[in-house]
N, C-alpha and C positions, 0 to 999 in steps of 0.2 A: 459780238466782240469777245476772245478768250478773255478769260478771268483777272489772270495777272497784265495782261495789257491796260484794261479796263480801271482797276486798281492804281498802277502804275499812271497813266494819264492825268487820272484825277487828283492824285498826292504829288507825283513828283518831277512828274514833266513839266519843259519850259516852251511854251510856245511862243512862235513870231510869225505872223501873217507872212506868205509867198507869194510873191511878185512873179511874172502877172499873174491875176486870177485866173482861175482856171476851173473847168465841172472837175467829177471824182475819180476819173482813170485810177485803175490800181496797178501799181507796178510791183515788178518781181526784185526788186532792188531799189536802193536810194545810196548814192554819190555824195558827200557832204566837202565841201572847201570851204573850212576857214581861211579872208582875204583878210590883211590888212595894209594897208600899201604896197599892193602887190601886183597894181595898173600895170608895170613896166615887165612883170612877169609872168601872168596867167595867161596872154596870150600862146607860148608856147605848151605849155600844159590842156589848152584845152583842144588846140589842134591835135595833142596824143589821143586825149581823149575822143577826139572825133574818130579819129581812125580804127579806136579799140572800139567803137559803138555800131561801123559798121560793119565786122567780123561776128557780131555776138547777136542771137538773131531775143535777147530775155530784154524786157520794158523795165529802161533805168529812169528815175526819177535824177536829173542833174541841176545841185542847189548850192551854191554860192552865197555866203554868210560873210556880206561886209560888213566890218563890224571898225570900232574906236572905243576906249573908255572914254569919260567925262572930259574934258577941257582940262579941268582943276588937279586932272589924275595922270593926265598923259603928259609922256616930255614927247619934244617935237610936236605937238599937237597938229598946230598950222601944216606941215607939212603934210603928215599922216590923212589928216581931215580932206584937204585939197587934193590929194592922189586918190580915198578913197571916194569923192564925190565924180571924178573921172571914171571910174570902173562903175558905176551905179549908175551914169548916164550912157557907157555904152550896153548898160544891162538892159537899161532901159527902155531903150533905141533897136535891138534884139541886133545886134551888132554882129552875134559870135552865131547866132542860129540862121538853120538852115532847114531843109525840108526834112534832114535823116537827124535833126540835130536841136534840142531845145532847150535852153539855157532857163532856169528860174533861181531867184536870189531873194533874199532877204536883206532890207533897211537897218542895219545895228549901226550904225555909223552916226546917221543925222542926231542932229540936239534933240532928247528927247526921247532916241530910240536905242541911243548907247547900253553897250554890256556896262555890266556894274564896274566898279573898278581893281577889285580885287578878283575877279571871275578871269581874266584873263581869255589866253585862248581855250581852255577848256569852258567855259562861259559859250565860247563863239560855237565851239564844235557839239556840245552839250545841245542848245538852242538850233543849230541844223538837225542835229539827230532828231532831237525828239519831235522837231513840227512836222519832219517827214513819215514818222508812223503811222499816221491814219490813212496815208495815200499807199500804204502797203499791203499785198493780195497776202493776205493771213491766210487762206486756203491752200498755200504753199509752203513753202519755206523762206521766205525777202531776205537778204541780205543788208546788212549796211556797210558800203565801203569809206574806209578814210582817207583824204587826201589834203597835199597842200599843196597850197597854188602855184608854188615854182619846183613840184615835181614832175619828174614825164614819164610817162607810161608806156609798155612797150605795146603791138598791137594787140596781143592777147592776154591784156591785163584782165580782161571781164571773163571772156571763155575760160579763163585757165582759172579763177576761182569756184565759176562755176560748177565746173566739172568736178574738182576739187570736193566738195562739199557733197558731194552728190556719190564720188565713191568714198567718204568720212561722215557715215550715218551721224556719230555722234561726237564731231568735234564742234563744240562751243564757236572758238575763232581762228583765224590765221593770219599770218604773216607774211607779205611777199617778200625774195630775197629784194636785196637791195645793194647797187651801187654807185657811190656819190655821183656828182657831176663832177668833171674836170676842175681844180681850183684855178682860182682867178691868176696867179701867179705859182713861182715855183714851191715857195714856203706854203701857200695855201692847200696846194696839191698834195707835200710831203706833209702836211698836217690833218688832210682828211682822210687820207691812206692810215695813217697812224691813230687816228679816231678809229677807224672803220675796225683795226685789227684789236684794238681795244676794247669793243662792244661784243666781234665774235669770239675772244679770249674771256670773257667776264663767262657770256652764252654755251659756250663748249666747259668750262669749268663748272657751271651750275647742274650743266647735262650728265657730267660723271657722276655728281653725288644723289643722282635719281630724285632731285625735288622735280615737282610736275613745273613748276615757274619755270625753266629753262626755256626761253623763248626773247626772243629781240623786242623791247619794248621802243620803238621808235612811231612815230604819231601816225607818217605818211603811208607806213605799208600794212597799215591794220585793216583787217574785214572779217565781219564775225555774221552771226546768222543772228537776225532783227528778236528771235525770241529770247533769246542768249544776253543779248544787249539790255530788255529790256529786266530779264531776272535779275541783270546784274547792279540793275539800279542807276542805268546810263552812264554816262561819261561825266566827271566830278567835274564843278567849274573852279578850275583851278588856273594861275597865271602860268605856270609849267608843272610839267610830270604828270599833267591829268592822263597821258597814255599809261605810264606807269602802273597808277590808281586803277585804272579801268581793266585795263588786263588783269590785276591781281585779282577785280571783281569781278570779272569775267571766268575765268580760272575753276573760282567756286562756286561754278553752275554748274560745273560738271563732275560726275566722279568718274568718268576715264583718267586715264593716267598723267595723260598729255593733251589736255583740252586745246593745249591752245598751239598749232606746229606750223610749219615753216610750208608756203608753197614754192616748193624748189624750179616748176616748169614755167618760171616768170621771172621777171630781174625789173624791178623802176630804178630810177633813178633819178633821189633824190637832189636838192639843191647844196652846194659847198660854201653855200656863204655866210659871208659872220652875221648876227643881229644882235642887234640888244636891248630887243621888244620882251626877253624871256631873261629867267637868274640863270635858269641851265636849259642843255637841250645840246645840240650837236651848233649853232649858230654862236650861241654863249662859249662851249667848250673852243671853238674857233677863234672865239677874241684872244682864250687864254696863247692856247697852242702857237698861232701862227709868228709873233714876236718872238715867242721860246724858240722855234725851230729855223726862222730867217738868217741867211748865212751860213748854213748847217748844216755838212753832208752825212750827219750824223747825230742821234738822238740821245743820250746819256744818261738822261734826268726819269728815277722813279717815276711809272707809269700805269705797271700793270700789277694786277691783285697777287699777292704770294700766292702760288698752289700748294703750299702747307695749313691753309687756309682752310680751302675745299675736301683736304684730305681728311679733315677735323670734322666739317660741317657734314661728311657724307657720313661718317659716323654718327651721328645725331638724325639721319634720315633713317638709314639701316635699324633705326631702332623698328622702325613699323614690319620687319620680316621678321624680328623675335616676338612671340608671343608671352611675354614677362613683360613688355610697356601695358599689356593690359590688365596680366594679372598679378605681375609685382613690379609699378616701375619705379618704386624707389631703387629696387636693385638695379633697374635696366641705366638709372640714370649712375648709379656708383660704378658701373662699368664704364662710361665715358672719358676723356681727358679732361686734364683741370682747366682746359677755354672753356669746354662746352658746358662744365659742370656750373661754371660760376655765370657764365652765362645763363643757365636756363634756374639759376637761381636767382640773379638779377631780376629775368621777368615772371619769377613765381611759376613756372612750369608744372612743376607738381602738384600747385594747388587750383591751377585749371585746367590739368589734366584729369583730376579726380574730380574733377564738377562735370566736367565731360563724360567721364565714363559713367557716374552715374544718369547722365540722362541723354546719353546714346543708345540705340538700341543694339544689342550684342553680337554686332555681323562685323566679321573682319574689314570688310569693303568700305562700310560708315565709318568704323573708326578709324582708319587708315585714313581716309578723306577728313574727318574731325582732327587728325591733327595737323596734316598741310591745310586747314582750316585756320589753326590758331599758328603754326611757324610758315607764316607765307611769306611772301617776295620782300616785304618793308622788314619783317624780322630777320630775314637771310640777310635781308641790307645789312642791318643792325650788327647782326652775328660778324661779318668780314670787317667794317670798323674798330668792333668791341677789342677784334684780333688783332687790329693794327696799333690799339692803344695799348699802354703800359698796364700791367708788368709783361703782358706778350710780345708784344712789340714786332711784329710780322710785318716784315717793311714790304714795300712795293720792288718791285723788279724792275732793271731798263727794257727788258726781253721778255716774249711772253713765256711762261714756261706752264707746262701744262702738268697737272696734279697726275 
């Protein structure tokens, strides 16, 4: 067993026994679904999945993680409980398997076997990753793919990362494109078109100012390479944004530029509907949007990030092409605008950027990665807020406009 696996297992992984048993096959991939009443849904997703299983000729381990908090912790309980003890009795019953086709699950649902209650779905997804590492051929490269249970896959959802990965020696993870399902109604539809352009408007404005984060953090189209996963300390159990988290931690396992990029030769397609199992996510943002946009052939209301925003924040990247952030960057920072200034004085920049460069070692490449180390994804968050609050006061746009 490598080292950091070995490590990692033993501190920080979450395991849960996999139904049915089974001896140690090793496979070149592992599938993870988090379910949570999602009986009425995963049948169409795994029928994608079947189709994409028989085009790809690599051994996928396919594992469904039904999961529920505590009683005391869930609203709707009753329901949730009763829908997932249906999908755990047809998992049971090998309902969805077939001879090209084998379905394994985990029990997080029953009393007793329940995610904690603040773990959420990153809990669920966290708890599928990690129990599927040991059944991975470490002699390769294993994949872990993300999914959720009312996305559908197109047939070469498996080949086409494969392959992927295989001409991208040294990308960490990726992303597949993505496009919603059809919304249930017209506002719902004219509200996840307007999500959608709002996620690749935030993605395309990250990507001008050359941070390596520039990447779509959405849960269902994530697949990274199983060793990548595991340096990064797996997936956070978090109730939402644990994709967020994990890409960011994912990100810095690697010092290529763009660890983590887009596989363009594939499209899923996600689910469009509201929930409000999660505080945010595209299900949460649903609740808001789809009342705002009802009766509306038109959208008017602040939306999208200012691109005077990005044009700020990319100068604060550009620091790493001058060679003065590392041998005088008090100067490099007094060349900056007054957001970025007060900004990177807000979070003490200077006084952990001189802790860093004292115990970096003196190679362009490290410290250039040492500092999208310390100004990562949650700090760029940070930074576009900071900009929208007073005295700058950078308001959102009805349009997207690009920096």
């Amino acid at each position: 067993m490598k080292p950091f696996l070995n490590t990692y297992l033993k501190k920080r992984a979450s395991f849960r026994n996999i139904m049915p048993h089974f001896g140690h096959p090793l496979y070149d991939a592992a599938l993870v679904i988090p379910a949570m009443s999602e009986n009425n849904f995963i049948d169409r997703t795994l029928l994608s999945l079947k189709t994409a299983m028989n085009l790809c000729s690599k051994k996928i381990l396919m594992l469904v993680i039904v999961n529920n908090p505590p009683q005391e912790s869930c609203r709707n309980y009753n329901e949730i409980f009763e829908d997932n003890q249906l999908l755990l009795e047809k998992l049971s019953d090998r309902k969805f398997d077939d001879e090209t086709f084998r379905l394994f699950y985990i029990d997080a649902s029953t009393p007793g076997n329940e995610i904690p209650a603040d773990h959420g779905v990153g809990g669920a997804r966290k708890t599928g990753c990690d129990s599927v590492l040991k059944y991975l051929d470490w002699s390769g490269n294993p994949l872990i793919f993300f999914l959720d249970a009312d996305t559908i896959v197109p047939d070469n959802y498996f080949s086409a990362a494969f392959d992927f990965f295989s001409e991208n020696k040294d990308i960490a993870g990726a992303y597949f494109k993505y496009h919603h399902q059809k919304g249930e109604s017209d506002a719902a539809e004219f509200a996840i078109r307007l999500y959608e352009e709002y996620l690749r408007h935030f993605v395309e404005s990250l990507n001008y100012t050359g941070t390596p984060y520039a990447y779509q953090a959405v849960g269902s189209t994530i697949v990274c390479r199983a060793e990548n996963y595991v340096k990064a300390g797996g997936v956070r159990p978090k109730q939402a944004g644990e994709d967020f988290y994990f890409l960011q931690a994912l990100c810095k396992t690697s010092m290529v530029h763009l660890p983590i990029r887009e596989i363009s030769s594939c499209t899923i397609f996600p689910s469009s509907r509201r929930s409000f199992r999660v505080p945010f996510g595209t299900g949460a943002k649903m609740n808001d949007l789809i009342p705002a946009v009802a009766g509306s052939d038109c959208f008017n209301q602040p939306f999208f990030y200012n691109p005077e925003i990005f044009k700020i924040l990319k100068q604060i990247i550009d620091l790493t092409n001058n060679k003065t952030l590392f041998s005088e960057p008090e100067k490099s920072v007094d060349l900056l605008p007054p957001p970025a200034q007060d900004f990177l004085e807000k979070y003490k920049f200077l006084n952990a950027w001189n802790r860093i460069l004292d115990n970096t070692p003196d190679d362009p490449n490290r410290l250039v990665h040492a500092f999208h180390t310390w100004f990562d994804a949650f700090k760029i968050l940070k930074f576009v807020h900071f900009c929208e609050a007073p005295p700058y006061s950078y308001k959102k746009t009805s349009q997207p406009y690009y920096p």
